[in-house]
N, C-alpha and C positions, 0 to 999 in steps of 0.2 A: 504494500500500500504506500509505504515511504515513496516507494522509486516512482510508482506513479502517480502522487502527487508534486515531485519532486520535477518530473519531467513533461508532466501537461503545460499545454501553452495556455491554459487560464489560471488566474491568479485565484489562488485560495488561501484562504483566511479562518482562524476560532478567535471567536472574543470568548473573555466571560465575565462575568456579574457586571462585572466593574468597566464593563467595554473595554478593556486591558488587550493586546492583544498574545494570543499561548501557540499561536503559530501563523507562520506564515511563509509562506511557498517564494520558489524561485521567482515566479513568472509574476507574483506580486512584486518581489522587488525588481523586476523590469517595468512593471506597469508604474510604479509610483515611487522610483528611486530610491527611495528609504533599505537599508541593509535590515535584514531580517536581525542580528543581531541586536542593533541597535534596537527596534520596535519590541525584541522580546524581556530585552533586562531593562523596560524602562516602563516606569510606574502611572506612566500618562495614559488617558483614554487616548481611543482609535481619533476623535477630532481634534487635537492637537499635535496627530501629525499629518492628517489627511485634510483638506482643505475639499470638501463635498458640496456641492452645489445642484440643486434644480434645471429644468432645463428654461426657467425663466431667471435661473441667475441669485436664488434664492439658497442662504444655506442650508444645510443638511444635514443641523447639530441639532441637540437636543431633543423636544419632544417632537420634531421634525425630520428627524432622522428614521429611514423606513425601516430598521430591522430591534427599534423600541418596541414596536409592537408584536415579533414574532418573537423576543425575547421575553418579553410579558405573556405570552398564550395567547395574546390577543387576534392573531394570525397564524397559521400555518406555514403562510412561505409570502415572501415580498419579494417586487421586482422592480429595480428602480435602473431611470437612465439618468444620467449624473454626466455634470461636469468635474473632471477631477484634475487638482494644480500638482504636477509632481516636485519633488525636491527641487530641481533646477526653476521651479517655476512653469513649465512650461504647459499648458491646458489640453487635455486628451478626456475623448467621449469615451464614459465607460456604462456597462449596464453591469447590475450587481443583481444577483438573485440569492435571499438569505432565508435559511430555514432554522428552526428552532434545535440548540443541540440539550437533549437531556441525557437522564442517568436510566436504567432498568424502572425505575420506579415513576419516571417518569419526572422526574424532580429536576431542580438546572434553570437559570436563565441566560446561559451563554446561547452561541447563535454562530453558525457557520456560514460562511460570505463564499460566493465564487461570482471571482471578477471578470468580462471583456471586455476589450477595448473596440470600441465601434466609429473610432474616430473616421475612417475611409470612409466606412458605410453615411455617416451624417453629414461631412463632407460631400456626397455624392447627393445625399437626399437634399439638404442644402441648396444645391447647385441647380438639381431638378426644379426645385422648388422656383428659385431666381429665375432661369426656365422658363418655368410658368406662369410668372409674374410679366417676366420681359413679351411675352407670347400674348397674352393679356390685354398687355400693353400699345402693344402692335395690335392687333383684332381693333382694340377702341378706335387707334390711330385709322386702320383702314376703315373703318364702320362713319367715322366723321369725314374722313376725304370723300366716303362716298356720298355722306349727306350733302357736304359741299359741290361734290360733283354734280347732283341729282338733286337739288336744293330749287327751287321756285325760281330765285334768280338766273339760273342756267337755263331756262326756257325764255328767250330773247320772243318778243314781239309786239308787234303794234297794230293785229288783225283783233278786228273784232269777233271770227270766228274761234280764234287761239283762247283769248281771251274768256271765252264762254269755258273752252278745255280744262281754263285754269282753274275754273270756280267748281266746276265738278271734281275735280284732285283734290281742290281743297276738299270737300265735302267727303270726297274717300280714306282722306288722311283721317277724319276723324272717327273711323268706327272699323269693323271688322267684316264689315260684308263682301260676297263676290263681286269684282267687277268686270264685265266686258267691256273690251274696246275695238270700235270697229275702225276701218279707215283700210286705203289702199295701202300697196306694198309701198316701204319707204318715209310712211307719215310719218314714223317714230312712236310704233305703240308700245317696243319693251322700254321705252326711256320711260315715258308714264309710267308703264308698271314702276318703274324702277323708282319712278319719282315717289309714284304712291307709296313705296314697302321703305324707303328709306327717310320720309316725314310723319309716317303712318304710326298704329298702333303696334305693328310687327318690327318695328326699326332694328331691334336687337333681335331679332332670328334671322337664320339664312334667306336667302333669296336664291331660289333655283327657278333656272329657266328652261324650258321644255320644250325641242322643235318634236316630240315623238312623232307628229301626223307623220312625217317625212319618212320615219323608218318603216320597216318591214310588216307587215301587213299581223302578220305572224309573232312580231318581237313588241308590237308599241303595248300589249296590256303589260308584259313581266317589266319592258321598260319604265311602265308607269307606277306600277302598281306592285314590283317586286315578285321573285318567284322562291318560294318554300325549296331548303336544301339547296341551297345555292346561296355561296358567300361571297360571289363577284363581287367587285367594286362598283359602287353606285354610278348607273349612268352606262354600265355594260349590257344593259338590257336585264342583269340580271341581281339577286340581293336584295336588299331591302326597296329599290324600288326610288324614283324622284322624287315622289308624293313621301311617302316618309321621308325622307332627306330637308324635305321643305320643313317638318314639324317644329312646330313654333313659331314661323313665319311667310313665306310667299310662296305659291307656287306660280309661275308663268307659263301657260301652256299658249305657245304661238301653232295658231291653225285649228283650232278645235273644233271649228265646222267640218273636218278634213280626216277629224274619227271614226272609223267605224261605228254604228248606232251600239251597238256592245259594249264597245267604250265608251261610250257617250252614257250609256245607263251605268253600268260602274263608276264614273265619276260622281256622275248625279247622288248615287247611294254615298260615294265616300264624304263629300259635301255635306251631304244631310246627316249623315252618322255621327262624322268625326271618327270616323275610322275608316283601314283600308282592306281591303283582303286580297294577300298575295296570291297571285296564280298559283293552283295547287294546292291552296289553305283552304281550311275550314273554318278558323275563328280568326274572326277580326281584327286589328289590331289601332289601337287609339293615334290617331294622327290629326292635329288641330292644326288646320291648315290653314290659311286665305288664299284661293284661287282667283288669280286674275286669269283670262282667257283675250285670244285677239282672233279676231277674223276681219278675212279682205273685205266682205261682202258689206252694205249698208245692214244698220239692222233690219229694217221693212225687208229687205232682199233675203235675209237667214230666215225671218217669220214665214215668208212665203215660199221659198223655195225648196223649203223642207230638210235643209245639210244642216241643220243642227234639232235636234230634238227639242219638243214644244217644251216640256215642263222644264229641261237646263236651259231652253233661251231664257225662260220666266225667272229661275235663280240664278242664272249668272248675272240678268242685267237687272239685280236689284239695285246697282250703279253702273250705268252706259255712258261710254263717253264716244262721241263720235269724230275719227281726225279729219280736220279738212285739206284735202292737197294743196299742195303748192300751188300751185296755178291755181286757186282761190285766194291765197294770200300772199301774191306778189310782193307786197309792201313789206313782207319779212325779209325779201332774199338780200340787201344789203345787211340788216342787220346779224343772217344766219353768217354770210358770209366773213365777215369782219370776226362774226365767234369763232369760225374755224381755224380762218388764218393767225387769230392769236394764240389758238391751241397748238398751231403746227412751228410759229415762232417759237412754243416754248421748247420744243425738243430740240432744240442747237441746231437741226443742220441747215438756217436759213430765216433771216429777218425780212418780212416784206413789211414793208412801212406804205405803202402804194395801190391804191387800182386805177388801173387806166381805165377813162369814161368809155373806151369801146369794149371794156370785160361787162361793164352793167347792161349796153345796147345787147351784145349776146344774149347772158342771163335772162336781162327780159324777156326778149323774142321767143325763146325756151318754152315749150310745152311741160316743162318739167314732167313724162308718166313715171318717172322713178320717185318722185316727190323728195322731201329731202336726203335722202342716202343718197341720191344721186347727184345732186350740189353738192353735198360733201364730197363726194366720191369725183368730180368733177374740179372742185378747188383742190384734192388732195392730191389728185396728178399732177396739174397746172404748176402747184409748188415745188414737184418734186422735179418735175420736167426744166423747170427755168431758172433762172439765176438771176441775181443783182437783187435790189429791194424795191421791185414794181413787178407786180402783177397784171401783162398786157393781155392783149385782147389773144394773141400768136398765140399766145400757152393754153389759152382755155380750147380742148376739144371733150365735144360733145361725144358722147357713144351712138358707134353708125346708123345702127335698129333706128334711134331717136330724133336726128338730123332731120326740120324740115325742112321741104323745099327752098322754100326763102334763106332758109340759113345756109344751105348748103351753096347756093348761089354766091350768097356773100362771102364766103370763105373761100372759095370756088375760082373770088374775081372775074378777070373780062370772059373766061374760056367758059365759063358755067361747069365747068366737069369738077369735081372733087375728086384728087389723086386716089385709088383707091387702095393702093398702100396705106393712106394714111387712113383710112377708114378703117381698114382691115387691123392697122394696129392699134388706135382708140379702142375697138370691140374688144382686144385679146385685151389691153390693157385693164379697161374697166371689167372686164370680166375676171381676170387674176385677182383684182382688188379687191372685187364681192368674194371671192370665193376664199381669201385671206381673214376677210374680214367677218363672214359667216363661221370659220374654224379657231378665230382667236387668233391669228397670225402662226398656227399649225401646218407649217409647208406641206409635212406629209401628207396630215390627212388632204388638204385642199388642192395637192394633185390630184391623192385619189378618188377625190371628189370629180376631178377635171378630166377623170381617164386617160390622164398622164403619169411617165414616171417625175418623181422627185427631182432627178438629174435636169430634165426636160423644162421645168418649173425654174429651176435655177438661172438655167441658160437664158429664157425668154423674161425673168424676171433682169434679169444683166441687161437684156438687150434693149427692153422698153424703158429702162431706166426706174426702175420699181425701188426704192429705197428701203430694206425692213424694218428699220426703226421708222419710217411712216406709213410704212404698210399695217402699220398696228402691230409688230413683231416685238 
């Protein structure tokens, strides 16, 4: 028994009556400097040579010290985690676990101590901890860039149509109901959502956004809705599912007219539950959601055309907001434009201080059918395409599909023909942008979106002059 208390790596320790110490192990005097000698010929209790502390920094003498009580009967065994100062002074995390030592008869209030030291371990949990704080910290950080981003002020306009937009966000910021938003491709119906979920009642839960219509006919309910035995990562069609993901805060399904009617009644119940049922489940599972929904169609056009089922048009548009295109609200595109160009000055690769009056005569003439993602998408080439600090009339090209007549002539000059090179690369161009910009600046996927290789993407990205840090990368 000697040898093996002699030669464990935790420290053991007997006090008795008098908290005196009557032995004391090697690996005690590693832990706490003191020579066994010295602690066993000397008449002083264990707290005048141990310096014992809480782990708020509190001593650990007297009736505060954990192993009074199992000396007393008052306990069977204590476990204490301590800060302990050794001889040198120096502070190491120890945990003590002490149990009552008696005699055959049960008599005795000495108490047997076994010491470790967990200093790594708390150091580490510590760290975790910081960690977590710092991780926290950043969350809030991004949770306010987003409010800022997506703030009332970031919606520029001076359309009395817009304006109507706005007073209905506000109205959705204040409560927890479904909203639908209708509006052509382009209007900007996930920035609303986005608006709504980051001034709204959900502002502190996720925000998940959902193009599922778009997938596989076969894949959008497990996508949506998560599939039982299956731990994929959310958003692989398969695991817990978008709709859970969302819990606590926003779901964003774009295209929801574009559901199969299946899905369309599965949401409807998840809506109305508060709960979801994975494909392949039987019992339900709690998810408190706010669903925002968007469809291209007018609302009158979903009532009657029947791509959205009666009873979710009625719950989703217990707040409807409807976008107005562009080309109803000409009198924004200065002001859109002027937001963009300051968003693209702030990424360094280029100051435009300037628009030349013949980029506005363009603009104007523009039927805008992309609505504003396509003056975006339309200023964010022009930038990337040209140099100096003016923004002429030369850099702005239109996508081919959208050229009309009149414009084409004017850019055309005396010959009337537009070079159809340059048409042909405006269409690849804005077409790489949408499809960048639809993946999050994901090249992979938005070749294979393109039915191109990556390599391929590269090349014609070089070639058009596509920037990735403006390309949204």
């Amino acid at each position: 028994m000697d040898r093996i208390l002699a030669n464990t790596q935790d420290g053991v320790f007997v006090l008795d009556e008098q908290r005196r110490f009557v032995f004391f192990n090697p690996a005690c005097e590693r832990l706490t400097g003191f020579r066994a000698q010295e602690v066993l010929q000397s008449d002083r209790a264990c707290s005048e040579f141990l310096d014992c502390r809480d782990e708020q920094g509190r001593p650990l003498a007297g009736g505060l010290c954990p192993g009074l009580g199992v000396a007393r009967g008052d306990r069977s065994v204590a476990r204490q985690v301590m800060q302990l100062t050794t001889r040198a002074g120096e502070r190491r995390w120890i945990e003590t676990l002490y149990t009552p030592l008696r005699d055959a008869h049960g008599e005795g209030g000495g108490l047997i101590g076994v010491m470790r030291e967990i200093t790594e371990l708390r150091e580490r949990e510590e760290g975790y901890r910081e960690t977590i704080e710092e991780l926290r910290d950043e969350v809030e950080r991004l949770h306010q860039r987003m409010r800022e981003q997506y703030g009332f002020v970031s919606i520029v306009t001076r359309s009395p149509g817009m304006r109507l937009v706005l007073d209905r966000i506000r109205s959705a910021c204040e409560n927890g109901s479904p909203v639908l938003i209708c509006g052509e491709a382009g209007t900007g119906k996930e920035r609303v959502a986005r608006t709504i979920h980051f001034n709204g009642l959900q502002k502190d839960g996720p925000f998940v956004a959902s193009s599922v219509a778009a997938a596989p006919a076969d894949r959008i309910e497990a996508e949506l809705f998560g599939q039982v035995g299956v731990g994929a990562a959310v958003g692989s069609g398969e695991g817990c599912g978008l709709y859970r993901a969302a819990d606590g805060g926003t779901l964003f399904i774009e295209g929801v007219d574009r559901l199969p009617g299946s899905t369309q009644a599965r949401l409807l119940g998840a809506i109305e539950e508060r709960a979801v049922r994975p494909v392949g489940g039987i019992e339900p599972v709690a998810a408190h959601v706010r669903v925002i929904a968007s469809a291209n169609l007018p609302l009158e056009a979903l009532a009657s055309s029947g791509a959205l089922r009666e009873d979710l048009l009625y719950r989703l548009s217990v707040i409807s907001i409807e976008m107005p295109p562009l080309r109803a609200r000409k009198e924004d595109i200065p002001l859109l434009v002027h937001q963009f160009i300051g968003q693209l000055n702030q990424q360094g690769m280029r100051q435009v201080k300037e628009v030349g009056a013949e980029v506005w005569e363009i603009l104007d003439r523009h039927d805008w059918p992309g609505n504003v993602q396509e003056l975006h998408n339309v200023i964010e080439s022009a930038f990337a395409s040209g140099t100096g600090e003016a923004l002429t009339g030369e850099a702005i090209r239109l996508p081919a599909a959208h050229v009309s007549l009149h414009e084409s002539a004017g850019r055309a000059g005396g010959s009337g023909v537009l070079p159809l090179d340059d048409l042909l690369a405006d269409y690849e161009r804005q077409a790489i942008l949408n499809a960048l910009r639809q993946t999050n600046g994901q090249r992979s996927l938005a070749a294979r979106r393109m039915g191109i290789s990556r390599s391929r993407l590269y090349r014609r990205m070089e070639a058009l002059g596509i920037v990735p840090k403006l390309a949204g990368m």
